[in-house]
C-alpha positions as CSV (number, residue, x, y, z in Angstrom):
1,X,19.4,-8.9,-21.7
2,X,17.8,-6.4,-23.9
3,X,15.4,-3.8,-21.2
4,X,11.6,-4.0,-21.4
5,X,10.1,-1.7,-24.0
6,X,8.7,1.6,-22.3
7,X,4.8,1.3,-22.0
8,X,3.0,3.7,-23.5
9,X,1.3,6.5,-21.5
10,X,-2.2,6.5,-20.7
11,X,-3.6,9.6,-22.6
12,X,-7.1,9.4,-20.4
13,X,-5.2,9.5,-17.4
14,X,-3.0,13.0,-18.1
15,X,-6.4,14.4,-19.0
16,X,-8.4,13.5,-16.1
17,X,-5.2,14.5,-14.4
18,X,-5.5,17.7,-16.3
19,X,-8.8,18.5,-15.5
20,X,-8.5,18.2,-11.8
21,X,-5.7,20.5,-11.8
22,X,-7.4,23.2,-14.4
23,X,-11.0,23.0,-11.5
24,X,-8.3,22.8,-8.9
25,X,-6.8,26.2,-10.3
26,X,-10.0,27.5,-11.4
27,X,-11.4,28.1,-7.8
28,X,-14.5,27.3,-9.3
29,X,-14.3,30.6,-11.6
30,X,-15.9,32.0,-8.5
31,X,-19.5,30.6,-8.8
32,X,-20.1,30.3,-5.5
33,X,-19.7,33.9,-5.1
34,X,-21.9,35.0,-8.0
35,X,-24.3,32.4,-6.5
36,X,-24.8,34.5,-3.3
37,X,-26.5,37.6,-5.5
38,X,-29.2,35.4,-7.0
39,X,-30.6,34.1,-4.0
40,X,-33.5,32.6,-5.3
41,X,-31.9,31.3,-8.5
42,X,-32.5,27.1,-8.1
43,X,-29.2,27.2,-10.6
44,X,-27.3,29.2,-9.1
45,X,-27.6,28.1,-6.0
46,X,-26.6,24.2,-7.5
47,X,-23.5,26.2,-8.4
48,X,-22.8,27.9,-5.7
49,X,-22.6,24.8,-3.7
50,X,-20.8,22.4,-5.4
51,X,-18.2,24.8,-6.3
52,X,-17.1,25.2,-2.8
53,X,-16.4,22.8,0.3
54,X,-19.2,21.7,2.7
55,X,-18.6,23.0,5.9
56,X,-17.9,19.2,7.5
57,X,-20.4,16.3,6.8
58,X,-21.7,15.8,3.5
59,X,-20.5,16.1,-0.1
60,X,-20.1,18.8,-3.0
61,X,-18.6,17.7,-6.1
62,X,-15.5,20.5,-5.0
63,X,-14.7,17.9,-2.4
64,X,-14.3,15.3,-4.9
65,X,-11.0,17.6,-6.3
66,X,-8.3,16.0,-3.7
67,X,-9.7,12.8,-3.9
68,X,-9.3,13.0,-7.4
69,X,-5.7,14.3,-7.3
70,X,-4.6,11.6,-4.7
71,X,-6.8,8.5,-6.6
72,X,-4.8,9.5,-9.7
73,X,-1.1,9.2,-7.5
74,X,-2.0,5.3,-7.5
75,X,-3.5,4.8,-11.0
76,X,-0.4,6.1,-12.6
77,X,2.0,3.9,-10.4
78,X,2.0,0.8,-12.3
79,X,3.1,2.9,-15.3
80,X,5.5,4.4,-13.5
81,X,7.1,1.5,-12.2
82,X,7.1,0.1,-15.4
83,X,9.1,2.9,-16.8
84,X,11.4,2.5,-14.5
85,X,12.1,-1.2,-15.0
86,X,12.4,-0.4,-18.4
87,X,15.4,1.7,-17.7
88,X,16.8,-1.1,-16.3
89,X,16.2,0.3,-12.2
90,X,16.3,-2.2,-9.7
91,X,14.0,-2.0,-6.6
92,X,16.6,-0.7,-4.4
93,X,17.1,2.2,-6.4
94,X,13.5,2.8,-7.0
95,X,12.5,2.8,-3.2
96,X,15.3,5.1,-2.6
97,X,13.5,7.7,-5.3
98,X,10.2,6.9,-3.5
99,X,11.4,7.7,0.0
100,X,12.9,11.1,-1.5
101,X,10.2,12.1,-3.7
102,X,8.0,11.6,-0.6
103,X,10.0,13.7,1.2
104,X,10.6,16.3,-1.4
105,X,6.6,16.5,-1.4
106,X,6.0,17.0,2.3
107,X,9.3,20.4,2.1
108,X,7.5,21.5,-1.0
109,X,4.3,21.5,1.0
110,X,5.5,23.3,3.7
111,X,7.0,26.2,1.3
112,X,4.0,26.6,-0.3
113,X,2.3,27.0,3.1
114,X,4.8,29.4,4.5
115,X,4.8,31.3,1.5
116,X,3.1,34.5,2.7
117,X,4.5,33.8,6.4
118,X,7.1,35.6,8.5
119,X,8.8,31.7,9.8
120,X,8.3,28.3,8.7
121,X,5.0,27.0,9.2
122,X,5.1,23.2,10.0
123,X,1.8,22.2,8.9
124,X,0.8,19.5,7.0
125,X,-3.2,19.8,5.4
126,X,-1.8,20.8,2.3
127,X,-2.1,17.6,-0.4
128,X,1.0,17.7,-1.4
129,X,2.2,16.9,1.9
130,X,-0.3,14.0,2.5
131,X,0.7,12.4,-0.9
132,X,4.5,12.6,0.6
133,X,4.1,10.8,3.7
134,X,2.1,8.0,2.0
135,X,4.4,8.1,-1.0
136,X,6.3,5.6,0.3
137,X,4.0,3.0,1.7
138,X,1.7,3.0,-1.6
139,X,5.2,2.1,-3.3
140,X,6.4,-0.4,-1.5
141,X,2.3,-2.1,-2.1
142,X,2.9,-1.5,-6.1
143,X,5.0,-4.6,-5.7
144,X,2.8,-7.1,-3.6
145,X,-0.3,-9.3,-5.1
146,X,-3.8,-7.4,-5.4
147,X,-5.4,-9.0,-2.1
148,X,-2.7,-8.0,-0.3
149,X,-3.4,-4.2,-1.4
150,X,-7.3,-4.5,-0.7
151,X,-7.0,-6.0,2.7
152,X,-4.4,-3.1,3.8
153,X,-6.7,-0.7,2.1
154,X,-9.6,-1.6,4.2
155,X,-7.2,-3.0,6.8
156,X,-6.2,0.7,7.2
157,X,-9.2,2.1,7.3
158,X,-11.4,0.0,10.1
159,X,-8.3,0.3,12.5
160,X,-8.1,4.4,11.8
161,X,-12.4,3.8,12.4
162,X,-11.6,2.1,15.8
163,X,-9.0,4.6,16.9
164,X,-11.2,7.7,16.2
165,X,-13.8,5.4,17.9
166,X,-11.6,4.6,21.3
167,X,-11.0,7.9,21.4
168,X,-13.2,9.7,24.0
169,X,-16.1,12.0,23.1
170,X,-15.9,15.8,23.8
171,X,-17.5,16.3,27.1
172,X,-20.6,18.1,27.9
173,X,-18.9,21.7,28.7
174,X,-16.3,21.3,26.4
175,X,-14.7,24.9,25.1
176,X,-15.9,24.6,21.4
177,X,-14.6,28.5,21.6
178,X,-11.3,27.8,21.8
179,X,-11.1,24.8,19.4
180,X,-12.3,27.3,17.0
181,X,-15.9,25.9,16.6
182,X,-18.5,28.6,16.5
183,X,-21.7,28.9,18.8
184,X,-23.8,28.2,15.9
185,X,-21.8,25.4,14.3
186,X,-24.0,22.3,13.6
187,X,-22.7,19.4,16.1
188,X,-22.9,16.0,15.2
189,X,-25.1,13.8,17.3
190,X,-24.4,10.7,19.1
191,X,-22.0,8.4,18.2
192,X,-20.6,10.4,15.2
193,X,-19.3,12.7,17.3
194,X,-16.3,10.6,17.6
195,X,-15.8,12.8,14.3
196,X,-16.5,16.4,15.2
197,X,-14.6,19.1,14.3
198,X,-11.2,19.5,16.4
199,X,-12.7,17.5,18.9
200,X,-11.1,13.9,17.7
201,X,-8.2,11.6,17.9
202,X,-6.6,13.6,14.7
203,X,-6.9,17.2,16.1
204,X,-5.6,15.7,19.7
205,X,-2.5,14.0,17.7
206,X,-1.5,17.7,16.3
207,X,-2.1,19.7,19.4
208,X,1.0,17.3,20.9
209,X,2.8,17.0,17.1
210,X,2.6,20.3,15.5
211,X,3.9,21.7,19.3
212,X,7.2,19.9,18.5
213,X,8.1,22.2,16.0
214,X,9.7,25.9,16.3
215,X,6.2,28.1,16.1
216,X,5.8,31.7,17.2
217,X,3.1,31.0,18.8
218,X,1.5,27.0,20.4
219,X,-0.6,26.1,17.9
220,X,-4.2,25.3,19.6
221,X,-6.8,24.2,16.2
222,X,-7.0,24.2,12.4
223,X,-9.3,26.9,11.4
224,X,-10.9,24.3,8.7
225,X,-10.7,21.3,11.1
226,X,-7.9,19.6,8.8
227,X,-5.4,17.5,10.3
228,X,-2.0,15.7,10.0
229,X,-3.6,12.5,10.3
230,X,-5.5,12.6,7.1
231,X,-2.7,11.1,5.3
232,X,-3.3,7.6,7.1
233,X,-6.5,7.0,5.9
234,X,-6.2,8.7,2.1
235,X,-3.6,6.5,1.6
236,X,-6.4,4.1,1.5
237,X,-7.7,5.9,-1.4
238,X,-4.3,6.0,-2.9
239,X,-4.4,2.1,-2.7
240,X,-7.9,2.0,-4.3
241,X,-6.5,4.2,-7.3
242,X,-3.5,1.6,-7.3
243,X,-6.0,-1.1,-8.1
244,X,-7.4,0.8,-10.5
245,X,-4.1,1.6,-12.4
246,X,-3.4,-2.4,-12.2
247,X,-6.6,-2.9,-13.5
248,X,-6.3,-0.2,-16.6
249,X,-2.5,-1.9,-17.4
250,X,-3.7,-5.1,-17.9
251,X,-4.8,-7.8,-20.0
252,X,-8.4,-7.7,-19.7
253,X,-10.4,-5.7,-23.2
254,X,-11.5,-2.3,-22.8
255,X,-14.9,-2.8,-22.1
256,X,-13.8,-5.6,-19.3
257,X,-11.5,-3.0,-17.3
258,X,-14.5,-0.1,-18.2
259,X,-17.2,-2.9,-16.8
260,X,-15.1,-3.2,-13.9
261,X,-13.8,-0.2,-13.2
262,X,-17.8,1.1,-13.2
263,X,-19.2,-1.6,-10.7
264,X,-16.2,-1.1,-8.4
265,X,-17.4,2.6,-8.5
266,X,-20.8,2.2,-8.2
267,X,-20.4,-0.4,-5.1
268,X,-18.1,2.0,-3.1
269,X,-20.6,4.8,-3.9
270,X,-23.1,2.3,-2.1
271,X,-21.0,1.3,0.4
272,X,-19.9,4.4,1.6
273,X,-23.1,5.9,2.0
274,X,-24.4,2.9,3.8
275,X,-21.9,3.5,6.4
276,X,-22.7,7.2,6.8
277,X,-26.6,6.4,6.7
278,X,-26.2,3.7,9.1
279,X,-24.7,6.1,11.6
280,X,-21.2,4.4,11.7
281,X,-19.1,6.7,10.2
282,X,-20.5,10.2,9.0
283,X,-18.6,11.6,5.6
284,X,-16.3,14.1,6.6
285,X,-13.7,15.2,3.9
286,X,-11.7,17.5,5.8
287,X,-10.9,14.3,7.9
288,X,-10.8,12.2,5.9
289,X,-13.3,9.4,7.4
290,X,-13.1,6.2,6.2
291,X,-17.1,6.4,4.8
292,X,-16.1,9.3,2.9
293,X,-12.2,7.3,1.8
294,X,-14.6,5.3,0.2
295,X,-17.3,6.9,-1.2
296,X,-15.2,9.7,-3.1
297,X,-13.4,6.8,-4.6
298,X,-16.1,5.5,-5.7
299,X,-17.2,8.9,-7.7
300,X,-13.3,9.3,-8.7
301,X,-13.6,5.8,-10.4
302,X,-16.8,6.7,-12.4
303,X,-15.5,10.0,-13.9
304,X,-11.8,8.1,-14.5
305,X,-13.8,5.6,-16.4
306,X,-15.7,8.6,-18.0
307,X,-11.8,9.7,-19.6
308,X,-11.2,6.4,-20.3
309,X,-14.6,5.3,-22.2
310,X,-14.3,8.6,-24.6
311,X,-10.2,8.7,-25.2
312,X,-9.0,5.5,-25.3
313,X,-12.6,3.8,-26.2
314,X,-14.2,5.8,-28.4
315,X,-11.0,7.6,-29.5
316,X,-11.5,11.3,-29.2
317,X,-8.3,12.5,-28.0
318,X,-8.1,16.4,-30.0
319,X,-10.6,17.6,-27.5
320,X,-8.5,16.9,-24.4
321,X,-5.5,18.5,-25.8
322,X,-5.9,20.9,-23.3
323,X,-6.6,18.9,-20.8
324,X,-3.3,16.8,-21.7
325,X,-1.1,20.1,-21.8
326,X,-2.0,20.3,-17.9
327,X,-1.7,16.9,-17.0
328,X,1.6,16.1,-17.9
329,X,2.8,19.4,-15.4
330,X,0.7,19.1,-12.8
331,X,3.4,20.2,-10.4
332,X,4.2,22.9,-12.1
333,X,0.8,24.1,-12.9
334,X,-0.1,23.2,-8.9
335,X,2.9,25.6,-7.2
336,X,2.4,28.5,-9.8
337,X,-1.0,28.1,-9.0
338,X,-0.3,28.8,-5.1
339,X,2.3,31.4,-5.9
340,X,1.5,33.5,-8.5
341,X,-2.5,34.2,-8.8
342,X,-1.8,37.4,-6.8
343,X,1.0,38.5,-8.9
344,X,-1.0,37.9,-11.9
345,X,-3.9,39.7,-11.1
346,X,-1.9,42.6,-10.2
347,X,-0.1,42.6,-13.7
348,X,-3.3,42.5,-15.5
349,X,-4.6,46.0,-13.8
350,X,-1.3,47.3,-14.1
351,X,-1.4,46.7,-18.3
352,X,-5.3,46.9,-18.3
353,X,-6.9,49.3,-16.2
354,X,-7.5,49.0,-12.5
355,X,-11.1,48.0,-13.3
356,X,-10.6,45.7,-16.2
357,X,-12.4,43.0,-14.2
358,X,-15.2,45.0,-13.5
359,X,-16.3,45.7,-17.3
360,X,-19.4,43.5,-16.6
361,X,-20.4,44.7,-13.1
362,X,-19.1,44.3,-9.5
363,X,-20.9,40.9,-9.4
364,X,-18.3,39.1,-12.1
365,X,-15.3,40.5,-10.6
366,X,-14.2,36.7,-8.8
367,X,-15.1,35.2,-12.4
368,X,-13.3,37.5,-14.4
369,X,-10.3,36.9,-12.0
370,X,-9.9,33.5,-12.1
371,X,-10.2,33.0,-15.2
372,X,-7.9,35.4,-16.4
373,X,-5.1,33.7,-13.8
374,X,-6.4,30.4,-15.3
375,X,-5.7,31.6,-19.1
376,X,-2.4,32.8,-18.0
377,X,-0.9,30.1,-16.3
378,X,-2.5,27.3,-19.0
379,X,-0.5,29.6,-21.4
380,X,2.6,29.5,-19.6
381,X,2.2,24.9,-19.4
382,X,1.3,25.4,-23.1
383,X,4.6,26.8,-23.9
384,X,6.5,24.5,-21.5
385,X,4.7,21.5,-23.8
386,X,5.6,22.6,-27.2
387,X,9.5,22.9,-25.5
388,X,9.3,19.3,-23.7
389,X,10.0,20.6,-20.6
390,X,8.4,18.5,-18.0
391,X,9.0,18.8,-14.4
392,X,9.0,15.9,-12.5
393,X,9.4,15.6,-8.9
């Protein structure tokens, strides 16, 4: 029996993919520094914040980046699986790959994050790691019918709601000091304090897990108020970007999937925001609420259908040729990225002058520094394009 021809790749999707990486890299050229010497500027101060994390509740399109990155692990599954099966691999051997690139993920994680450390640090915030320990579930879903793969989606996400929710409430003289909460940190009220900052079922879960592992010293809180956890419910948002992917790799026309793919968006938008406004759920990215599993994949599906609409619609491809040269390394692009900004800087004052990134004033230092660590690494991809050398993982 003659194999299955190999689809074709989805151009839109290793651009999107692209871009996430190249803001992911960018650091936001550092804009939200700038912002903070023109006070008073309206603009400025739009950049400033959505080119940096909220503190906890809320939204900044910079939140949107992981959700992006983890949305796009479940679009390009279906194509993936299909690639596969055109090389003639059965599901045996493909779960196998699954279960080892998941792992593979979480040890690369971990290096990255002990990178500049004297011992191992067994943590596990970092995305890479949370796409490794939901690798294999959102794998094993590729293969089961679409309302099987909604109703785990939301499945997962009310039962993580009514765990955080079981969980008891920070007491009145609770030690916010030493959970690493500042005196003038802005507490949630009422019931969403089920979701404050290491005060919930996720940050209780890693004071007994992370202890289990060889530490120099106990580990007590997560300075950003990330936790292990996270990974159960963005898996949910992995699932959603699985029904997207089945969605873009079928039958329907173009304007059918981009119809769809734009109310879908839209409604989760709705929906998730309705949660948070009803005082159910409050949006919390770092972690990883169900309100905000849903809403972010809701603003991941419009801008996805953005790439889709102009490439594959409309047909403009030669502008996302840069995009494209990203997106088809994204591992690469996403470990130089954590290993080798320091190194880079440091080569460019070396061959350049020590103040090379001050030749337009102290203020556009961070810009000039990013984006000089951005032009070099999206050099170093180029060339690893025009010799086909594609690292996979």
């Amino acid at each position: 029996m003659n194999a299955e021809p190999k689809p074709a790749r989805l151009v839109s999707l290793d651009a999107f993919r692209g871009a996430i990486m190249l803001l992911m890299a960018s650091a936001g050229l550092g804009a939200s520094a700038v912002a903070k010497s023109y006070p008073e500027s309206p603009v400025w101060r739009f950049l400033g914040f959505h080119t940096d994390h909220v503190e906890w509740a809320g939204c900044a399109f910079w939140d949107l980046i992981q959700p992006a990155f983890m949305f796009m692990v479940g679009v390009a599954l279906p194509w993936s699986v299909a690639n596969r099966q055109a090389r003639g691999q059965g599901f045996g051997r493909m779960f196998f790959h699954a279960m080892w690139r998941g792992v593979l993920l979480v040890l690369i994680a971990v290096f990255l994050t002990s990178a500049w450390s004297r011992q191992t640090e067994w943590i596990f915030p970092n995305v890479l790691a949370q796409i490794g320990f939901g690798y294999p579930f959102i794998f094993l879903l590729a293969f089961t019918a679409p309302r099987t793969q909604w109703i785990a989606a939301f499945g997962i996400l009310v039962l993580y709601w009514l765990a955080f929710v079981l969980h008891p409430m920070p007491p009145a003289n609770f030690n916010w000091a030493a959970a690493g909460v500042p005196s003038d940190w802005p507490h949630l009220e009422g019931f969403a304090a089920h979701w404050e900052k290491n005060a919930n079922l996720a940050a209780t879960f890693d004071l007994w897990f992370l202890n289990l592992f060889p530490r120099a010293e106990p580990f007590v809180f997560n300075g950003g108020g990330y936790q292990t956890l996270n990974f159960v419910p963005s898996l949910a948002t992995m699932i959603f970007g699985l029904c997207a992917g089945r969605l873009l790799k079928g039958d329907l026309s173009l304007r059918g999937k981009l119809a769809r793919l734009v109310l879908a968006g839209l409604a989760a938008i709705a929906l998730g925001w309705l949660i948070a406004w009803l005082g159910i759920c409050p949006l919390v990215k770092r972690i990883w609420t169900p309100s905000w599993a849903i809403y972010s994949s809701g603003w991941v599906a419009l801008m996805l259908a953005g790439f889709v609409a102009v490439i594959d619609g409309l047909g403009w491809k030669r502008w996302a040729f840069p995009l494209v040269v990203v997106g088809m390394n994204p591992i690469t692009m996403y470990c130089l990225w954590q290993l080798s900004g320091g190194f880079i800087k440091q080569q460019i004052r070396i061959h350049f002058g020590t103040d090379v990134f001050a030749s337009f004033g102290e203020i556009w230092v961070p810009t000039l520094e990013r984006g000089a660590v951005l032009l070099v690494l999206w050099l170093f991809l180029w060339w690893m394009y025009r010799r086909r050398i594609f690292v996979r993982v």
